[in-house]
Z-matrix of the N, CA and C atoms (Angstrom, degrees):
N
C 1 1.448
C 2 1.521 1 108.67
N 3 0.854 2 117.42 1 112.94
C 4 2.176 3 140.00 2 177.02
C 5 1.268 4 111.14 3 -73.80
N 6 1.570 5 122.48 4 100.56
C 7 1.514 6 113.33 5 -178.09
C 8 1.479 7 114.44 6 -69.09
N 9 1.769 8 84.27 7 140.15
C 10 1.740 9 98.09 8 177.87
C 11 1.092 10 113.33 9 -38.16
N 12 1.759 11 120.04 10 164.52
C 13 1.626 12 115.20 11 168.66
C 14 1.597 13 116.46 12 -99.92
N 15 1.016 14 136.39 13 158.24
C 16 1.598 15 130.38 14 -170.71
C 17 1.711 16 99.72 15 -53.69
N 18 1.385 17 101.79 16 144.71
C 19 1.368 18 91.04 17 167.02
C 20 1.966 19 89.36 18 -131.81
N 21 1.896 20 93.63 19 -172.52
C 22 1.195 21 102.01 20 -176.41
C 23 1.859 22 112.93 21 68.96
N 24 0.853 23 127.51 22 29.02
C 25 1.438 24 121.56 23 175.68
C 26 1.440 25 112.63 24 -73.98
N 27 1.850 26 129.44 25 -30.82
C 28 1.084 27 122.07 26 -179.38
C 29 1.719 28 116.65 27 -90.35
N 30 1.738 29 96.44 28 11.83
C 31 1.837 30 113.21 29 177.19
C 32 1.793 31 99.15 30 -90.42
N 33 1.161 32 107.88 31 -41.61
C 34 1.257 33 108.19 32 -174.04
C 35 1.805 34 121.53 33 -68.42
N 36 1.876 35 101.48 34 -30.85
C 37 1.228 36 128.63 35 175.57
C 38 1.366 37 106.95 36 -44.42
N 39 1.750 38 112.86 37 -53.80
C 40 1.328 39 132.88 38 -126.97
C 41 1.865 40 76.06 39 -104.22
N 42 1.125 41 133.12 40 -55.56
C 43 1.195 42 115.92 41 171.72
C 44 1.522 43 135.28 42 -42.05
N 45 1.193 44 112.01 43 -43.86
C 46 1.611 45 125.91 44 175.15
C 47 1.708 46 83.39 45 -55.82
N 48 1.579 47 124.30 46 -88.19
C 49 1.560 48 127.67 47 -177.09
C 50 1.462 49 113.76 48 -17.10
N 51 1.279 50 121.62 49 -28.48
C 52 1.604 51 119.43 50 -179.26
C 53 1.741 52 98.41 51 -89.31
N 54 1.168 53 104.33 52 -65.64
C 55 1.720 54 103.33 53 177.95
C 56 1.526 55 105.72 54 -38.27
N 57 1.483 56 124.64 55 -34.46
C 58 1.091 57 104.55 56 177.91
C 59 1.503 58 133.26 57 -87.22
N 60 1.344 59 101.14 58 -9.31
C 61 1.510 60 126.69 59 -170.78
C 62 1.648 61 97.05 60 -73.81
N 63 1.741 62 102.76 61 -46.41
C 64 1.628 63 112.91 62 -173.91
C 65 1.522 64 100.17 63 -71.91
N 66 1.212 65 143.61 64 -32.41
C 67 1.484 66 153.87 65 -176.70
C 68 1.559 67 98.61 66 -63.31
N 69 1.125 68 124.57 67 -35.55
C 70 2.166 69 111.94 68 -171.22
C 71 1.503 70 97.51 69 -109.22
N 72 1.449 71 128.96 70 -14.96
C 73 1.115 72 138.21 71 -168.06
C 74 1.861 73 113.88 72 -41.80
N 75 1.189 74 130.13 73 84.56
C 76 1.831 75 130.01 74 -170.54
C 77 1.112 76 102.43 75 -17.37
N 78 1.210 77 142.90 76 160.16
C 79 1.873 78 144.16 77 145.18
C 80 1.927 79 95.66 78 -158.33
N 81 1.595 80 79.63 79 122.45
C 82 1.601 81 70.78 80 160.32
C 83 1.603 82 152.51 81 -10.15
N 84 0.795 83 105.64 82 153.71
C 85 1.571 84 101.05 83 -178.38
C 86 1.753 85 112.68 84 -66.20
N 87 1.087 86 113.04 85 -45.94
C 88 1.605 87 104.68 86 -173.83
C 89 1.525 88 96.88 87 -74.25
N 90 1.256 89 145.45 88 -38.29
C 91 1.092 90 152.15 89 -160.28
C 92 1.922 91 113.25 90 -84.66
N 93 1.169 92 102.11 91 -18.12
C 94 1.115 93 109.57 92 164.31
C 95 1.565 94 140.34 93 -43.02
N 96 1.033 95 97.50 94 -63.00
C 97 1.746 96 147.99 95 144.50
C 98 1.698 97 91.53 96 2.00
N 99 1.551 98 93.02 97 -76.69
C 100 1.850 99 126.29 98 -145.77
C 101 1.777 100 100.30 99 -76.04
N 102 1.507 101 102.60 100 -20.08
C 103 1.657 102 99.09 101 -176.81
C 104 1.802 103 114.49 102 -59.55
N 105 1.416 104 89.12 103 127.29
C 106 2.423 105 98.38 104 167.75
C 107 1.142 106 90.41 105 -63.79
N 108 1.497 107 87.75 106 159.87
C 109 1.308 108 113.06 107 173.47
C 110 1.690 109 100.37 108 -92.35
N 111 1.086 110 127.41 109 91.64
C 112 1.263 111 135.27 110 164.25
C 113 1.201 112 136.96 111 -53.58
N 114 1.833 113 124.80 112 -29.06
C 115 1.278 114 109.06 113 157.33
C 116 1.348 115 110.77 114 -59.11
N 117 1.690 116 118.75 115 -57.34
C 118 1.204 117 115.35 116 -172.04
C 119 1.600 118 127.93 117 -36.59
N 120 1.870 119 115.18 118 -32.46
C 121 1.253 120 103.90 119 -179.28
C 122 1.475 121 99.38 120 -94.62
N 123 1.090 122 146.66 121 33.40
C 124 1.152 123 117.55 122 -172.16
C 125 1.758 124 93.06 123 -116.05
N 126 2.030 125 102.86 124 -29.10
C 127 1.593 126 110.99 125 168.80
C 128 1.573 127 101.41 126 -79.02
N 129 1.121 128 139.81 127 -36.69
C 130 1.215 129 89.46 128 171.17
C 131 1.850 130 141.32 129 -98.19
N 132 1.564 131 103.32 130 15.03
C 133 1.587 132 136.77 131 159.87
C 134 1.885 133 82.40 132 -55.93
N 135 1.105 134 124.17 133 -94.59
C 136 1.931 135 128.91 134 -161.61
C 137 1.904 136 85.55 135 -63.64
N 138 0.937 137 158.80 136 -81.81
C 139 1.361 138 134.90 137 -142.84
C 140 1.956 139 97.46 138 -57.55
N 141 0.981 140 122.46 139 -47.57
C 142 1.925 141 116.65 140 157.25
C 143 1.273 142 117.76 141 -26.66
N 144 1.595 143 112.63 142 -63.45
C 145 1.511 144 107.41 143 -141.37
C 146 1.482 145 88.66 144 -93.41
N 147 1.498 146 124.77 145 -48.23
C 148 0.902 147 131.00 146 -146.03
C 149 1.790 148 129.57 147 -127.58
N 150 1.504 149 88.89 148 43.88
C 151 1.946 150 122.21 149 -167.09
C 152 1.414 151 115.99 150 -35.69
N 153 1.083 152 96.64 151 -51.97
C 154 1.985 153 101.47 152 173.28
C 155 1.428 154 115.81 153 -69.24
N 156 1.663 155 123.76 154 -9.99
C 157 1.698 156 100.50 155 178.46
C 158 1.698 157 77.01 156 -120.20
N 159 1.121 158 141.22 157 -55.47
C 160 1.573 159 123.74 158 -154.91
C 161 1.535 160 101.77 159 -96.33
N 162 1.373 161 102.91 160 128.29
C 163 1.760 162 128.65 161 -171.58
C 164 1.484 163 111.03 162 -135.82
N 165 1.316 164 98.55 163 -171.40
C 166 1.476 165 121.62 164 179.00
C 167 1.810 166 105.10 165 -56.61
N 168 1.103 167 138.80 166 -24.03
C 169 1.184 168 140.37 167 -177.40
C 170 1.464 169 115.33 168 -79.46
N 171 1.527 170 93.86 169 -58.19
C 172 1.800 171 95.20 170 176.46
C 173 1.541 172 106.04 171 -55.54
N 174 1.488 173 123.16 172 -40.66
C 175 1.297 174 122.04 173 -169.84
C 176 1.449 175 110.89 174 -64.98
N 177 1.095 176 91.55 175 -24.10
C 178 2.010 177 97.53 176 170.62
C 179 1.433 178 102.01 177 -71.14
N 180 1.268 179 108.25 178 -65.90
C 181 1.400 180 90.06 179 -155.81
C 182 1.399 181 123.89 180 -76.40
N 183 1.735 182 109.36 181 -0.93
C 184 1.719 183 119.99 182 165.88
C 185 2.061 184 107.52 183 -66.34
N 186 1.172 185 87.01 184 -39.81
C 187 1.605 186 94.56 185 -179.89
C 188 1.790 187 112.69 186 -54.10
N 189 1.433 188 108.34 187 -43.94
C 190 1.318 189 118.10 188 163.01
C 191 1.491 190 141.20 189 -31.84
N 192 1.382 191 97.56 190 -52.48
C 193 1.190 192 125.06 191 174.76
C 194 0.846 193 122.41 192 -73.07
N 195 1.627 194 129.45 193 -41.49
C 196 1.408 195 156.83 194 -174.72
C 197 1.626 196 79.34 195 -77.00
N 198 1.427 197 148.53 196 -93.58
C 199 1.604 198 138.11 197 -171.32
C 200 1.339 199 96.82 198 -18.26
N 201 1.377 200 123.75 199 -65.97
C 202 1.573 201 122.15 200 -154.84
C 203 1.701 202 101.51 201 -54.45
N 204 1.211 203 97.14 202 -68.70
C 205 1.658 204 111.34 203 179.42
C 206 1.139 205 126.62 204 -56.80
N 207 1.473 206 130.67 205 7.83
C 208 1.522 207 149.25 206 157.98
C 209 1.375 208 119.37 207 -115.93
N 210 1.134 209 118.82 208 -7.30
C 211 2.084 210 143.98 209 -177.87
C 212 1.550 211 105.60 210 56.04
N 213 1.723 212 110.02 211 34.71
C 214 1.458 213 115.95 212 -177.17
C 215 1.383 214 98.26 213 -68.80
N 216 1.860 215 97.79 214 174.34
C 217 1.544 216 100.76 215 164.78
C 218 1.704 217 106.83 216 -79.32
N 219 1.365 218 105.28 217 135.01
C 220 1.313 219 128.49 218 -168.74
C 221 1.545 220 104.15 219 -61.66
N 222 1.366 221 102.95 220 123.07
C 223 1.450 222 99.15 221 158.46
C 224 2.023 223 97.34 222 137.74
N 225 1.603 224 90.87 223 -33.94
C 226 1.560 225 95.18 224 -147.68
C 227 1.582 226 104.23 225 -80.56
N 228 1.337 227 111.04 226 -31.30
C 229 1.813 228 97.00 227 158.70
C 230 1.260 229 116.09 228 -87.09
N 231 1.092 230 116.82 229 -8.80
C 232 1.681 231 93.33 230 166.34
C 233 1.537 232 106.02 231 -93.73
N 234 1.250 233 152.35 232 6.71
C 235 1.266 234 149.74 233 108.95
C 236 1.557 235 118.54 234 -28.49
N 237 1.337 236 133.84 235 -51.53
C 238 1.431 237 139.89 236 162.55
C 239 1.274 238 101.97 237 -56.64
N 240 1.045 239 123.20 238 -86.42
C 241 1.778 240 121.86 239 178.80
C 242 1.323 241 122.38 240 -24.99
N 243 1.294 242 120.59 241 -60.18
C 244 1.620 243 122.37 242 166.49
C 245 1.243 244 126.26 243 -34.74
N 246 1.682 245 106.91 244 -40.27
C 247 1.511 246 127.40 245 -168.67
C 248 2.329 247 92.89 246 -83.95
N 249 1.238 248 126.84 247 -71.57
C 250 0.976 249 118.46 248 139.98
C 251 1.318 250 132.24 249 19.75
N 252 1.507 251 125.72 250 -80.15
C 253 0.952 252 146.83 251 166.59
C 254 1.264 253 104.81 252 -61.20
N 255 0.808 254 119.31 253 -62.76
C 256 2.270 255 118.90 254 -161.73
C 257 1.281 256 98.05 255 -57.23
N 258 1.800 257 114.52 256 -50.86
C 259 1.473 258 107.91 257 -179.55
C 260 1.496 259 124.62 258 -49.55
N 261 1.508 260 104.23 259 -57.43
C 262 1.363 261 114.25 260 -174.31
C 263 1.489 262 109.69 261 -50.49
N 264 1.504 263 112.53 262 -49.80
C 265 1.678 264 115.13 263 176.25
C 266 1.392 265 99.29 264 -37.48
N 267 1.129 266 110.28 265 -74.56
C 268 1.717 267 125.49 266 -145.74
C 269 1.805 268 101.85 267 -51.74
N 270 1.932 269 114.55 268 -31.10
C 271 1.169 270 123.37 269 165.70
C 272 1.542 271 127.73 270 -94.37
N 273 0.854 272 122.46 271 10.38
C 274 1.095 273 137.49 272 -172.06
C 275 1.727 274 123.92 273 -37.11
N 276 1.739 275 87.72 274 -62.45
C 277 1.027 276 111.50 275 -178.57
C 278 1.914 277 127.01 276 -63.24
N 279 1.559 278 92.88 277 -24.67
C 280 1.134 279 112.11 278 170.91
C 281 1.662 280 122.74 279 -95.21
N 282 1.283 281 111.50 280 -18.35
C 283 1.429 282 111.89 281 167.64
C 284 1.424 283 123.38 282 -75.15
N 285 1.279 284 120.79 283 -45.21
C 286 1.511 285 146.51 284 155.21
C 287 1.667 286 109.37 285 -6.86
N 288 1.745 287 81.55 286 -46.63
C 289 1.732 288 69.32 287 -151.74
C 290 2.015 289 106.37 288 -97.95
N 291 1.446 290 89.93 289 10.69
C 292 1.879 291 111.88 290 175.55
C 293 1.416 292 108.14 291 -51.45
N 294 0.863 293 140.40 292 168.01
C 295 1.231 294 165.31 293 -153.35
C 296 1.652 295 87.34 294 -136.51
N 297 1.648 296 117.10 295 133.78
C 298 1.363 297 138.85 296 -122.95
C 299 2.504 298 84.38 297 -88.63
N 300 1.325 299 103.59 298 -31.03
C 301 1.312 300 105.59 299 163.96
C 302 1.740 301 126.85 300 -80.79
N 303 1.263 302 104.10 301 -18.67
C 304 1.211 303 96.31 302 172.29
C 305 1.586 304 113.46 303 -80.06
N 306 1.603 305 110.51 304 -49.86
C 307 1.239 306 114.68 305 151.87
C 308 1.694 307 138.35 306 -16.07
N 309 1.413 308 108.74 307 -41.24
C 310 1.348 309 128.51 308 -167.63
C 311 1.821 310 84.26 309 -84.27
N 312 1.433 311 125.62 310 -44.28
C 313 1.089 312 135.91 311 -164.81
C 314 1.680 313 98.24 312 -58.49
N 315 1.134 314 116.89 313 -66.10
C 316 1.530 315 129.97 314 176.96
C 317 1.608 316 99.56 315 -48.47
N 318 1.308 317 123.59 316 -35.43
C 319 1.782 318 106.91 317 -164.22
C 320 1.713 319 83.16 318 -87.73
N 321 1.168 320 119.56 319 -28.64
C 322 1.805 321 90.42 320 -171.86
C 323 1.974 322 107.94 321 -76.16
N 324 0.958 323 114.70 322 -35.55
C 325 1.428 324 112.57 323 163.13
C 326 1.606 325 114.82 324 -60.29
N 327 0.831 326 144.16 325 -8.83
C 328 1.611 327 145.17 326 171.95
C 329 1.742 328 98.87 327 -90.68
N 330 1.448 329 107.33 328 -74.49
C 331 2.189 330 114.41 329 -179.16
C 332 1.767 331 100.15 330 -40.99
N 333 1.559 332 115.82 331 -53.35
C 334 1.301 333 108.65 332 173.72
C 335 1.685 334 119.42 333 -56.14
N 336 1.371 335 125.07 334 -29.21
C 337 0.990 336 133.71 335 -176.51
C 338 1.988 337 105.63 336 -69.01
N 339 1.485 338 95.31 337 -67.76
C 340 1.387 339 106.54 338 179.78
C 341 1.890 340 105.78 339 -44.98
N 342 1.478 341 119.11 340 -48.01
C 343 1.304 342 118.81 341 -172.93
C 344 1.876 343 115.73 342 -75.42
N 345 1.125 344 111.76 343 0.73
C 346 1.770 345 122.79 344 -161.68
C 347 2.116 346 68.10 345 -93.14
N 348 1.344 347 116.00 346 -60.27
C 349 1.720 348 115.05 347 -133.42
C 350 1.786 349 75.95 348 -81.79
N 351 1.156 350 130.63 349 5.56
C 352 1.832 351 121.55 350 -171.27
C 353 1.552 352 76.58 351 -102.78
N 354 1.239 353 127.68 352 -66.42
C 355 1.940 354 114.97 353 -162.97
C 356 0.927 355 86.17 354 -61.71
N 357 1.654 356 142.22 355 -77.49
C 358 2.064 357 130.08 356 -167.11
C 359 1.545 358 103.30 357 -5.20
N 360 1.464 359 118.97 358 -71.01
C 361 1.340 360 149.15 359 -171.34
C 362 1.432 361 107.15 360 -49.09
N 363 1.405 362 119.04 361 -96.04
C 364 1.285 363 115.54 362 153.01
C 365 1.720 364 137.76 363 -24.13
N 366 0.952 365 104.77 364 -28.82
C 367 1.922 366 110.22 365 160.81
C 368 1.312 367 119.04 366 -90.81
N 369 1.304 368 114.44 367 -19.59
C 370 1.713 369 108.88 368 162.45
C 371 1.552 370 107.19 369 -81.79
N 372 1.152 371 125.34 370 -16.14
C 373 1.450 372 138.27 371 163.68
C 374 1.999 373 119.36 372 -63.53
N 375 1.179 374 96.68 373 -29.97
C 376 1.582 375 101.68 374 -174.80
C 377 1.259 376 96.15 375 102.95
N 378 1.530 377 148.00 376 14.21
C 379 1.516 378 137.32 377 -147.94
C 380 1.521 379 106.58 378 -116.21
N 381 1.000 380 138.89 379 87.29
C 382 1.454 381 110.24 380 -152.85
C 383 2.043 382 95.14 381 -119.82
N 384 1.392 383 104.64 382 142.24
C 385 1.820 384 97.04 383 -176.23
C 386 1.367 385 108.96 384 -75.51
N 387 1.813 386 100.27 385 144.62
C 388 1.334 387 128.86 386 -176.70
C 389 1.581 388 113.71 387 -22.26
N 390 1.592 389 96.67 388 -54.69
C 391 1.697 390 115.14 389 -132.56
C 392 1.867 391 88.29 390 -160.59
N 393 1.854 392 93.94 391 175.12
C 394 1.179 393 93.07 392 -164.77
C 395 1.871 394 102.79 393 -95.66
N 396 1.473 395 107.48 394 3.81
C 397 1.133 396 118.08 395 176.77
C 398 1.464 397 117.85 396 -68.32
N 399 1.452 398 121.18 397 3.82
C 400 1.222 399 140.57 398 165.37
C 401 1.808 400 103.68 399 -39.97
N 402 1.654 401 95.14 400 -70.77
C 403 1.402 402 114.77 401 -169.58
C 404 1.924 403 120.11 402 -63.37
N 405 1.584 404 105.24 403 -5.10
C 406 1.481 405 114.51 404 176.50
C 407 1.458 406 126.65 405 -64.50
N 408 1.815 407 107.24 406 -26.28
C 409 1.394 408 98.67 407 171.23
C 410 1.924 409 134.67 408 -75.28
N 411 1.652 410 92.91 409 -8.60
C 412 1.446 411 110.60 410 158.49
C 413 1.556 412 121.76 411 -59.64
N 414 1.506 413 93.80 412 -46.43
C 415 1.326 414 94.12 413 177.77
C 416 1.470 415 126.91 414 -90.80
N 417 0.986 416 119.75 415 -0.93
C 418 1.446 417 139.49 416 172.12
C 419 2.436 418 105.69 417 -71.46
N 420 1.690 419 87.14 418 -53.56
C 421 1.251 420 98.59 419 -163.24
C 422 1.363 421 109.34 420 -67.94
N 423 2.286 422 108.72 421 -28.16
C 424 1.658 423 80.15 422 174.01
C 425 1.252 424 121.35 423 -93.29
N 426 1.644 425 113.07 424 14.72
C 427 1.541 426 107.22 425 -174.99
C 428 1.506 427 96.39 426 -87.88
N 429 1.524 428 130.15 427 -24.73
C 430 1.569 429 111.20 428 170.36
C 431 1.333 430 109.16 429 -98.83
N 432 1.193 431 146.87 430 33.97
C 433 1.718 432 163.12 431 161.59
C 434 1.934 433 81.90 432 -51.35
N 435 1.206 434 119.92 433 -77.84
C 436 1.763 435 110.34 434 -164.04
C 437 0.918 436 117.26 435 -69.67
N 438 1.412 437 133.55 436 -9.25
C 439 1.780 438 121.76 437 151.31
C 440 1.800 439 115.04 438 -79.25
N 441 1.134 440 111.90 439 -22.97
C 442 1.137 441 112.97 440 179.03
C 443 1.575 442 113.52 441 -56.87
N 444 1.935 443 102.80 442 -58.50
C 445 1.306 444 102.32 443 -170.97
C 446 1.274 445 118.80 444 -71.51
N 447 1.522 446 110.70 445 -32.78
C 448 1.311 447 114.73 446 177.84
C 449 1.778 448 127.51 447 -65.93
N 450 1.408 449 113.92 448 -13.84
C 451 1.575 450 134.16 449 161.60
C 452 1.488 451 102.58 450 -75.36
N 453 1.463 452 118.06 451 -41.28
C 454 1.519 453 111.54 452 -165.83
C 455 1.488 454 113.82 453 -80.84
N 456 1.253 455 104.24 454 -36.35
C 457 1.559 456 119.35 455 -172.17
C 458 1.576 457 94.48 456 -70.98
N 459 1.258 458 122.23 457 -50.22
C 460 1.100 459 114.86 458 171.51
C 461 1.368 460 125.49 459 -38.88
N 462 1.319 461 127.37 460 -71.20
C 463 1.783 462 144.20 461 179.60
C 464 1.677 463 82.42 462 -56.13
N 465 1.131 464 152.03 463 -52.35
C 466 1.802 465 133.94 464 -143.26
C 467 1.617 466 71.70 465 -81.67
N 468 1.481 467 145.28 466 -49.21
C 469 1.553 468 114.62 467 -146.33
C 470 1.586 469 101.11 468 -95.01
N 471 1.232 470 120.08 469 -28.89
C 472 1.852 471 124.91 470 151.80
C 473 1.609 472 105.58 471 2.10
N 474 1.494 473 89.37 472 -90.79
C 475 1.315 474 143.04 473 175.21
C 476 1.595 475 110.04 474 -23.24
N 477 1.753 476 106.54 475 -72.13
C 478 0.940 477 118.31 476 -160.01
C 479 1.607 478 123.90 477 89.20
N 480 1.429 479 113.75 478 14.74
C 481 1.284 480 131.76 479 159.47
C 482 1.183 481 143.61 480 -11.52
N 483 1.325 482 132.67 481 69.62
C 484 1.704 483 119.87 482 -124.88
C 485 1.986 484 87.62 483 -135.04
């Protein structure tokens, strides 16, 4: 018996493209604030489900995009993302099997993680955040972590996402 070949690669594509679509998306000024970081959950939704094709690379090069699409200095979320990714890999196996709040628990320790190494970055820059509302999109991202997975998990078994 010959293992299947991955399928769905331009489902997984098309997801990152929405996270990113939701990432530049206008919102008010107070509401601004409150936006997830949406590439981040959507890499680490595929570094979960799907360990052997999404890695430290894709997470680079989602981080990339996310610089372009925020007019950051280049490099520094896809430096966060990479880191992101490696973690989640390396836990993977143990997050999986969380219960959909504990889970949410693990994504706010990762967005906080990714956002600690963006101020690091930004303070060797001279850049330092306003307010403490800096730290809200962590908390924003793990309170929608169970619609996320539960939309994603959904479309990967649609699909057949392998």
């Amino acid at each position: 018996m010959t293992p299947r070949a991955p399928q769905g690669g331009w489902i997984i594509v098309a997801t990152f493209i929405v996270a990113f679509i939701l990432t530049i998306v206008p919102l008010p000024g107070w509401l601004a604030h409150l936006r997830p970081e949406w590439a981040a959950l959507v890499l680490i939704y595929w570094c979960m489900a799907l360990p052997q094709r999404i890695g430290v690379g894709i997470g680079w090069i989602t981080g990339l995009f996310v610089d372009v699409l925020r007019a950051e200095l280049l490099g520094q979320y896809a430096l966060a993302f990479a880191l992101i990714a490696y973690v989640t890999l390396h836990l993977h196996r143990r997050v999986r099997v969380f219960p959909l709040w504990q889970q949410a628990a693990s994504v706010l320790v990762l967005i906080a993680l990714e956002q600690m190494l963006i101020l690091w970055v930004k303070g060797i820059m001279g850049q330092s955040p306003q307010s403490w509302t800096y730290w809200l999109p962590s908390l924003t991202s793990m309170l929608i972590w169970p619609l996320v997975y539960i939309l994603l998990r959904g479309v990967r078994r649609y699909y057949r996402i392998t």
